[in-house]
C-alpha positions in Angstrom: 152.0 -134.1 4.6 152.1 -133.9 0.9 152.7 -136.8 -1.8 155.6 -138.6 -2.4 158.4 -136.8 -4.5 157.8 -139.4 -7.3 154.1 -138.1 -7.7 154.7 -134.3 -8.1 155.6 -134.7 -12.1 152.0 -135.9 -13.6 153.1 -138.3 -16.3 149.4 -140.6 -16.2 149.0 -144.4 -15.8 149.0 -146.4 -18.8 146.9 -148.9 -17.3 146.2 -151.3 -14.6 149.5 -152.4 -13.7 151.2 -149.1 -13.7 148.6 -148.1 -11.5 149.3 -150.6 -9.1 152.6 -149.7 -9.0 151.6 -146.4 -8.1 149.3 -148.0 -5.2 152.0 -150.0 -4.1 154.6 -146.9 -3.8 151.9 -145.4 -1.7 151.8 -148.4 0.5 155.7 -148.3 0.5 155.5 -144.5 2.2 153.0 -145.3 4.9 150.7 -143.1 3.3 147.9 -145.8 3.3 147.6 -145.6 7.2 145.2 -143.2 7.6 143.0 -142.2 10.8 140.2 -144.1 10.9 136.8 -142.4 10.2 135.6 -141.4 14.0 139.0 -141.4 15.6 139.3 -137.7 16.0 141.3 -136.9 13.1 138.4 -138.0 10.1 139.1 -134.9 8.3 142.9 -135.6 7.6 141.4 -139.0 6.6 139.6 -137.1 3.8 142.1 -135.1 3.1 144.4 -137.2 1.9 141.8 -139.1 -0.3 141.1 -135.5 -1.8 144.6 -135.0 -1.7 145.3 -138.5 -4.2 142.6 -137.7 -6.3 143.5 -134.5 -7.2 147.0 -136.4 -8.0 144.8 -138.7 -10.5 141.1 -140.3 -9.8 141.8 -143.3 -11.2 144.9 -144.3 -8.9 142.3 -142.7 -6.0 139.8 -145.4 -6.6 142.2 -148.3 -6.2 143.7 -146.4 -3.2 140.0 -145.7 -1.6 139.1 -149.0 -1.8 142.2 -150.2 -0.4 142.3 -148.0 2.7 138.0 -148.6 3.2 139.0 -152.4 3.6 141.5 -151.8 6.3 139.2 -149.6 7.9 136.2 -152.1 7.5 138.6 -154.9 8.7 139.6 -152.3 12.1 136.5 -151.4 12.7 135.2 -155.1 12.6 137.8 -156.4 14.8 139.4 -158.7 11.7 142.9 -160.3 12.4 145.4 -157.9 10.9 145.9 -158.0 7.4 149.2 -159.2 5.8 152.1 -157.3 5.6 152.6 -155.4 2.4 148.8 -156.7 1.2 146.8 -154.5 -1.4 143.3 -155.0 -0.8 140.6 -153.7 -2.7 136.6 -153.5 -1.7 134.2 -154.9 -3.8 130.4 -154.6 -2.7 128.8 -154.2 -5.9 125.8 -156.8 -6.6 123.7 -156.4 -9.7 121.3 -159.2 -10.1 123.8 -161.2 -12.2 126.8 -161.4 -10.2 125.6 -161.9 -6.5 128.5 -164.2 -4.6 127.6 -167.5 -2.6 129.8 -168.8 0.5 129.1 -172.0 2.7 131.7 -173.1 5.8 134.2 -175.3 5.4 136.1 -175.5 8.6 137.4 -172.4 9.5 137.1 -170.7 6.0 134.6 -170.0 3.5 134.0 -171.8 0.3 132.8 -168.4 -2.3 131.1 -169.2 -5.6 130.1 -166.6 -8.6 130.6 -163.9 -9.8 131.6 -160.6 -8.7 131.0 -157.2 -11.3 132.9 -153.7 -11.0 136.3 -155.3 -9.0 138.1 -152.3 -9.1 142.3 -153.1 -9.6 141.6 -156.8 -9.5 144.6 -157.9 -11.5 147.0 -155.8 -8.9 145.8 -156.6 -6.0 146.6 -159.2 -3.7 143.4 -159.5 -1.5 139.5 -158.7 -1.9 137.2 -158.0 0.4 134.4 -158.6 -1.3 130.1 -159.5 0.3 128.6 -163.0 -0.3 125.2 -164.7 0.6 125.1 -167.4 2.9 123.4 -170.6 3.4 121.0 -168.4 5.2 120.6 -165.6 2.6 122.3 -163.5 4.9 125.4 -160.8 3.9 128.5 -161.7 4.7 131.9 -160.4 4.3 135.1 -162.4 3.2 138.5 -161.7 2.8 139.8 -163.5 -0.2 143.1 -164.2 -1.6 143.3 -163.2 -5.2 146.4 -165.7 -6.0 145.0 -169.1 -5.4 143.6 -171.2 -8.8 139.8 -170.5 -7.4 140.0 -166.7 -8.5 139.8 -166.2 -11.9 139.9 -161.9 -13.1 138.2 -161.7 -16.2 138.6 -159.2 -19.2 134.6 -158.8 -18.7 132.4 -156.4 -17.7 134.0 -152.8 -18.2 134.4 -150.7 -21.4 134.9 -147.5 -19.6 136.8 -144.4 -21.1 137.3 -142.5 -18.4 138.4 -144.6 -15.4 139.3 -146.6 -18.1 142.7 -148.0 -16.1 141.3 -148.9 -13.0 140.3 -152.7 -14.7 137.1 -152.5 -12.5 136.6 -155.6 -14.4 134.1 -159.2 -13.5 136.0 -162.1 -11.2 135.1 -164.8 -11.1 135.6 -167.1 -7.8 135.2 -171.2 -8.5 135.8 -172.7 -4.6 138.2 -170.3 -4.0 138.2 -170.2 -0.2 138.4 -167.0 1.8 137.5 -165.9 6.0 134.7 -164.4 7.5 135.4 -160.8 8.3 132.7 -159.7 11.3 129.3 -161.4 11.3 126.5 -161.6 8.8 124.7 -158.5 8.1 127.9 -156.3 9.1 128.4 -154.7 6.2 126.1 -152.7 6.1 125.0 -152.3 9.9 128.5 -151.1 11.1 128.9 -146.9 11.4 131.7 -147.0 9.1 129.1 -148.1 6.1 127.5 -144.2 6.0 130.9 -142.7 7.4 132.8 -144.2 4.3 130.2 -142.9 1.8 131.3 -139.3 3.0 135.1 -140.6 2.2 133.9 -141.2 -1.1 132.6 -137.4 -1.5 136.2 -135.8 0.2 137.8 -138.2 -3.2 135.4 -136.2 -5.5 136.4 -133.2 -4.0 139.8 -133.4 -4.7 139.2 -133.8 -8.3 137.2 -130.7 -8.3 139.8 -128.7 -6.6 142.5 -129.7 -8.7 140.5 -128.7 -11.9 139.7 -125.6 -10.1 143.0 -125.1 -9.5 143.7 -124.7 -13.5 141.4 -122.0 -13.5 143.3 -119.9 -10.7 146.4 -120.5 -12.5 145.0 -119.3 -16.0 143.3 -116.2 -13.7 146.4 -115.1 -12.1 147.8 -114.2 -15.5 145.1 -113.6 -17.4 142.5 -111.1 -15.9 139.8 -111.9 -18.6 136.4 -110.8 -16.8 134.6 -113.4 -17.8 137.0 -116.4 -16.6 137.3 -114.1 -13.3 133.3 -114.6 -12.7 133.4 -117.9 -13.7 136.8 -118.4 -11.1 134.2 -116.2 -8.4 131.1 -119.4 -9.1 133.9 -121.9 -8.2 135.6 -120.6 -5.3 131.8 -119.7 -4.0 130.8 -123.6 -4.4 134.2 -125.6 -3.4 134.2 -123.2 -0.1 130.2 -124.8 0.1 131.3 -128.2 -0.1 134.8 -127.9 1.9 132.7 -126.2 4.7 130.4 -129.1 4.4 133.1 -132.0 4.6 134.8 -129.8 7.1 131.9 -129.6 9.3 130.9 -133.5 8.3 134.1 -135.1 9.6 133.7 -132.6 12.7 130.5 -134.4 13.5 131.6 -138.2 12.5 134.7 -137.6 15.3 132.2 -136.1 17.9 129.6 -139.4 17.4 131.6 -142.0 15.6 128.8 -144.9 16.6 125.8 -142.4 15.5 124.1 -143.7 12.1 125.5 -141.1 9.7 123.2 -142.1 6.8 121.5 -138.5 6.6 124.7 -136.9 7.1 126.6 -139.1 4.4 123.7 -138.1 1.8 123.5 -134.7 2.7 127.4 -134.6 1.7 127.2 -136.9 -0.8 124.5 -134.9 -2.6 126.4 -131.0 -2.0 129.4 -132.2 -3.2 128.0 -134.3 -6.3 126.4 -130.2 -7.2 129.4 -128.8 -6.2 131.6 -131.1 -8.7 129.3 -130.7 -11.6 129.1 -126.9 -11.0 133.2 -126.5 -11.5 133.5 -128.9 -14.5 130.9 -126.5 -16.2 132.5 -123.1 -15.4 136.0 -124.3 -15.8 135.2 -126.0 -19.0 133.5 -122.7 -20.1 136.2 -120.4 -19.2 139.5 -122.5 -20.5 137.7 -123.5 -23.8 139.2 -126.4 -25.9 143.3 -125.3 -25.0 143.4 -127.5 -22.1 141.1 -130.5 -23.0 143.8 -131.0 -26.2 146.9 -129.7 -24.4 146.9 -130.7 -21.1 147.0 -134.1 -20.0 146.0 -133.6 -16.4 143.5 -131.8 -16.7 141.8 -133.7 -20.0 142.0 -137.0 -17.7 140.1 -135.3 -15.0 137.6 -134.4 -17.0 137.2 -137.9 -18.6 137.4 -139.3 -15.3 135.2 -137.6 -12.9 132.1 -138.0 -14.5 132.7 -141.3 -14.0 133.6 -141.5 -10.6 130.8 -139.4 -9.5 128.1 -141.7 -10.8 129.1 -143.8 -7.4 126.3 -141.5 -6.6 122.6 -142.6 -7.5 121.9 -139.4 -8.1 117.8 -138.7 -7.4 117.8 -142.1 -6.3 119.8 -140.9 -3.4 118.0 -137.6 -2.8 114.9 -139.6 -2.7 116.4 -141.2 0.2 117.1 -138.0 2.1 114.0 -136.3 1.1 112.2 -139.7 3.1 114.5 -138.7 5.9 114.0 -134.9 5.8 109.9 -135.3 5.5 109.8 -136.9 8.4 111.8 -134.9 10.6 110.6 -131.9 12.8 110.1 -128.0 11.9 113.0 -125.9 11.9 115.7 -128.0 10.5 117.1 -125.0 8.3 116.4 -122.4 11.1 119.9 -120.4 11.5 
């Protein structure tokens, strides 16, 4: 099933609120309800999160993180969320913005400050983690339009991604509900099976810059763009064979831990996306970076949304994993 008619003519997003306009009309078609990750059908899960980023990366971040909290919320046996809610997922905590919550009744009093809060000024709900009395993690699901949230300005100069408004919020009292016990978070299966999400939305930005390339190709038969069009149809077939085979073993073990398989993924497609930015970039020259809107947003954007990776931060994790596993892992 392909995008709405309304999203077939690329025009960009001005900013924030356009873009949750665009969310919204996504919402509005159904197309948020996506299979959940382990329900049999993960990889049309990812392929409609390639399938919106190859649309525009920035109005796929705000759309990832809305569809991860109604899976985190699912999968954690959550009341149902409002009708017609936008939700977006905010689990980032640098040392200076870590979020307190004590009980109060049935709710949750939250305190501080929250960085990186991706389409915070569209959005009508957060999911966001806190600390408890108990320094313990604990997801809440916060209103955004009550007088104890307060969306900054703060906290993001970005270029590319520029629109999304990832910006700092700051909660004062503002009360919110527990969402699945402390320590969830991060214990759950869908914690490593979302991180492969993440990959299938750089994907899609990779395939749709590829796609440029084939386009220029099949009416230009210069041999050197041909060889650099061979390198990137060698390297996205690598990483859709690798999500492919990924979402395959998510659906045939949804409650395995799927850390080592997420940064596998993660890692193959991160190379695979960095590989097609450098020969499509070499091949097309300035002409589309000045001329084409689309693509020149892609290329400002990617880069940016990649770095969700931790780069050999992350392959330091799956070496620890891969040295202590048995001979033969790489045996055909």
């Amino acid at each position: 099933m392909g995008l709405p008619g309304c999203f077939q003519d690329y025009r960009g997003y001005a900013d924030t609120h356009a873009l949750g306009v665009a969310l919204k009309a996504l919402q509005e078609e159904g197309l948020d309800q996506l299979p959940l990750p382990g329900s049999g059908q993960t990889l049309a899960r990812f392929g409609r999160l390639a399938q919106v980023a190859g649309h525009d990366l920035r109005l796929c971040k705000l759309f990832e993180g809305h569809v991860d909290a109604l899976a985190i919320m699912a999968e954690l046996d959550s009341p149902l969320p409002p009708l017609g809610s936008l939700w977006g997922m905010w689990a980032a905590e640098p040392p200076s913005a870590k979020l307190r919550v004590r009980r109060d009744g049935q709710r949750l009093s939250v305190q501080g400050r929250k960085a990186w809060c991706s389409g915070a000024a569209v959005v009508s709900h957060g999911l966001v983690t806190a600390w408890d009395e108990d320094d313990r993690q604990q997801l809440v699901a916060v209103p955004m339009a009550q007088p104890g949230v307060i969306v900054t300005d703060e906290g993001w100069n970005a270029v590319g991604m520029a629109a999304t408004g990832s910006v700092d919020v700051v909660f004062d009292g503002a009360w919110g509900l527990a969402v699945g016990g402390p320590g969830d978070y991060l214990s759950r299966p869908g914690f490593w099976q979302g991180g492969v999400g993440i990959a299938a939305c750089w994907y899609g930005g990779a395939e749709r810059l590829a796609e440029v390339l084939r386009e220029h190709c099949s009416t230009h038969a210069e041999p050197h763009a041909l060889a650099h069009l061979g390198a990137v149809d060698s390297v996205l077939n690598t990483a859709a064979c690798v999500l492919r085979a990924s979402a395959e073993r998510i659906d045939l073990a949804p409650q395995a831990d799927a850390r080592e398989l997420a940064q596998r993924t993660r890692a193959c497609v991160e190379d695979t996306v960095e590989q097609v930015m450098r020969h499509v970039g070499r091949s097309l020259g300035a002409g589309p970076y000045c001329k084409d809107p689309h693509f020149a947003q892609l290329m400002a954007d990617l880069p940016v949304y990649v770095r969700q990776s931790h780069a050999e931060r992350d392959l330091a994790g799956l070496g620890e994993l891969v040295a202590r596993a048995p001979t033969g892992r790489w045996q055909l």
